[in-house]
C-alpha positions, 0 to 999 in steps of 0.5 A: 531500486525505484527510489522516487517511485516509493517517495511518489507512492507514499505521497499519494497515500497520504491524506489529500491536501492543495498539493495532492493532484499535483502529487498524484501527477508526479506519481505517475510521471515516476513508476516505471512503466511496468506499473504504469497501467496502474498509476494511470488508471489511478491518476484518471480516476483522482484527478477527476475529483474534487479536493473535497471528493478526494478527502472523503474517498481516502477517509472512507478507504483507509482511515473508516475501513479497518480492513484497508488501514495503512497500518501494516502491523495491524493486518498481521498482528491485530492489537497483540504483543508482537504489534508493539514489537513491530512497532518499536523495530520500525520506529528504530530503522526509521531513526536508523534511516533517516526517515522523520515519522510525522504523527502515524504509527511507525507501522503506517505503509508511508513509512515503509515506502520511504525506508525500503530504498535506504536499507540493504536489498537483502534486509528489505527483501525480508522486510517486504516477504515477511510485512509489506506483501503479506499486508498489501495482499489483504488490503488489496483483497478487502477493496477489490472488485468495489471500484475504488481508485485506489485499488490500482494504487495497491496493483501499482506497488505490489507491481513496483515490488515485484520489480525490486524484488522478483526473487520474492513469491508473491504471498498466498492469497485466499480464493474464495469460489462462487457457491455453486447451485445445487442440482434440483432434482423433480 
């Protein structure tokens, strides 16, 4: 398993601070390099930005746009019941993991990163199918084709995911086809 390369991924998905380019170097320095296409493209494009840049983009990303929020619960469960429950479970394997929460909710895709590599592969195998993939898949969809940087970010873990775990199907995503002209009869 790719230990640093989830600790380097969860770094650079947080908010960008003084030490953020340099984390977004060490990201691409550690994802193997079937993922690494990806991390290069993203790292391009971050660093040509200023600290100021970087700040507006990850707000306008993930913290304006509900649809790419890093809170993984809320792409499956919305605000309802089984959200709490999510919750509560992760908030315990963190505890159980070693991994300090620091002010985001349990469910905040860092913390995933962070506990995959300490828990059994089976167990994070049902982890990433049943939460992690499922939510990376519509978030990649709300940000694809917009340009946006970090979408290869997302290309760059559900690569690095893949890679941990290839036994897993990648989830279904939804396809939507171009409207097609209708034929004009004279």
């Amino acid at each position: 398993m790719y230990r640093t390369g989830y600790e380097a991924m969860a770094k650079v998905l947080t908010y960008p601070d003084q030490e953020y380019t340099a984390a977004v170097r060490a990201f691409r320095e550690e994802m193997p390099v079937e993922c690494s296409v990806q991390a290069v493209e993203f790292a391009s494009c971050i660093e040509a930005l200023s600290l100021q840049v970087q700040q507006e983009l990850f707000t306008q990303t993930f913290d304006l746009n509900p649809m790419c929020s890093l809170e993984l619960g809320w792409h499956l469960f919305g605000e309802n019941y089984e959200r709490g429950l999510l919750l509560v479970r992760m908030r315990e394997e963190l505890r159980a993991a070693g991994v300090p929460e620091r002010g985001e909710l349990p469910d905040h895709l860092t913390y995933a990163l962070r506990l995959l590599p300490r828990i059994e592969r089976e167990r994070g195998a049902d982890f990433v199918c049943a939460i992690v993939l499922p939510a990376l898949m519509k978030m990649w969809e709300a940000m694809r084709g917009k340009n946006n940087p970090y979408e290869k970010l997302l290309q760059s873990l559900a690569a690095l995911l893949n890679l941990d775990f290839p036994d897993i199907p990648p989830p279904e995503t939804k396809v939507e086809l171009p409207i097609l002209p209708q034929e004009v009869t004279l």
